[in-house]
C-alpha positions in Angstrom: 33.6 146.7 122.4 33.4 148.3 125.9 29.8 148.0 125.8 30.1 144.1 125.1 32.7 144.1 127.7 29.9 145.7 130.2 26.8 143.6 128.8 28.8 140.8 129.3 29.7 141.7 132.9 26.4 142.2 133.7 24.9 138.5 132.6 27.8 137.1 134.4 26.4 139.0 137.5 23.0 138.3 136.5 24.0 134.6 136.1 25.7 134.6 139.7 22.4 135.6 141.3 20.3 133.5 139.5 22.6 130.6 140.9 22.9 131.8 144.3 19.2 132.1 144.6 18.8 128.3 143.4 21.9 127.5 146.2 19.2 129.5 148.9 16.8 128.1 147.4 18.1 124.8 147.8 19.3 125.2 150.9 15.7 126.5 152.6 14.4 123.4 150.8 16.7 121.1 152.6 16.3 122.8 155.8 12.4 122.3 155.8 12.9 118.7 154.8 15.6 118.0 158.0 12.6 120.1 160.3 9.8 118.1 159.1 12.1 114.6 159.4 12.9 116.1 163.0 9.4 116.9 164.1 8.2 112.8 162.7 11.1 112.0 164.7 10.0 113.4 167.8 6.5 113.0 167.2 7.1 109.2 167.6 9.5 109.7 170.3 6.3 111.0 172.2 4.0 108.5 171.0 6.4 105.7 172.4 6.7 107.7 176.1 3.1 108.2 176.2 2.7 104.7 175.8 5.1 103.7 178.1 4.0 106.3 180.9 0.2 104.7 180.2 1.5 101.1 180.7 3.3 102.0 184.0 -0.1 104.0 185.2 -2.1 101.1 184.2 -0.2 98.6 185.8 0.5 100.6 189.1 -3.9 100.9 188.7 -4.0 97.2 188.9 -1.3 96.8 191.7 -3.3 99.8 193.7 -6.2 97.9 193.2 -5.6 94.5 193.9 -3.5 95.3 197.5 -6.7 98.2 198.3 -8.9 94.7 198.0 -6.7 93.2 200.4 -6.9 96.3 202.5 -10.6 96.5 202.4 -10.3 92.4 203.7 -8.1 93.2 206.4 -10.0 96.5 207.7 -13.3 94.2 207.7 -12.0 91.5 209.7 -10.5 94.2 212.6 -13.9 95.8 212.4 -15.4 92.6 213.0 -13.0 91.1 215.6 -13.7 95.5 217.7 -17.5 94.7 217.3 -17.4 91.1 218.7 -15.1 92.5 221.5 -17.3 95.5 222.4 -20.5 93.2 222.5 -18.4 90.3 224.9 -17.9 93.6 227.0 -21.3 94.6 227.2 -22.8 91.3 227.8 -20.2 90.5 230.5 -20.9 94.0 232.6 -24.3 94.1 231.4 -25.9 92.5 234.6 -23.4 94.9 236.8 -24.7 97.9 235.1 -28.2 97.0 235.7 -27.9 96.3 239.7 -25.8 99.7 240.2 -28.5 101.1 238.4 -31.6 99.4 240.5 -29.4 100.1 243.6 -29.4 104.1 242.9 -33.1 103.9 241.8 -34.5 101.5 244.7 -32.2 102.9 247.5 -33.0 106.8 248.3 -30.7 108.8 250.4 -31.2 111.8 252.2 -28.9 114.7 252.1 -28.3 116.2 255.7 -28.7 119.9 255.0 -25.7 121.7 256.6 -26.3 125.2 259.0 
């Protein structure tokens, strides 16, 4: 009887593992099924920020854009306006330029040399 008594200690052992190792079992199983559910999770998470980051670059793109045009309209009109102004310059002391000019070509002076 004390070797029934043994036998049947050891498949109540045996039995005990085999359960615990279906409860680890189990329990890895559920874990990899919460990570994978996590990672979808935050995978999508991503997708929607990336999407939302794109449509905030795109739409700061546009603004840049559209105010560098009006930029570009305003720079050309100064320019413009600096160019008429120089020419008006030039054309107004054009004819003073050319008489200093014919004065310093057409009248010669002579330099008194010093002793």
């Amino acid at each position: 009887m004390q070797i029934s008594a043994g036998q049947d200690g050891i498949q109540r052992l045996l039995k005990a593992e085999q359960e615990a190792q279906k409860i680890v079992t189990e329990a890895r199983k559920g874990k990899a099924d919460r990570l994978k559910q996590a990672k979808q999770e935050a995978e999508k998470e991503i997708k929607a920020y990336k999407a939302q980051r794109e449509e905030q670059f795109q739409k700061r793109m546009s603004d840049d854009s559209s105010s560098s045009g009006a930029n570009v309209k305003r720079l050309d009109s100064e320019s413009a306006k600096a160019v008429k102004d120089i020419e008006k310059n030039i054309s107004s002391k054009k004819k003073e330029v050319v008489d200093t000019l014919l004065d310093y070509v057409t009248n010669v002076k002579f330099a008194t040399a010093k002793a």
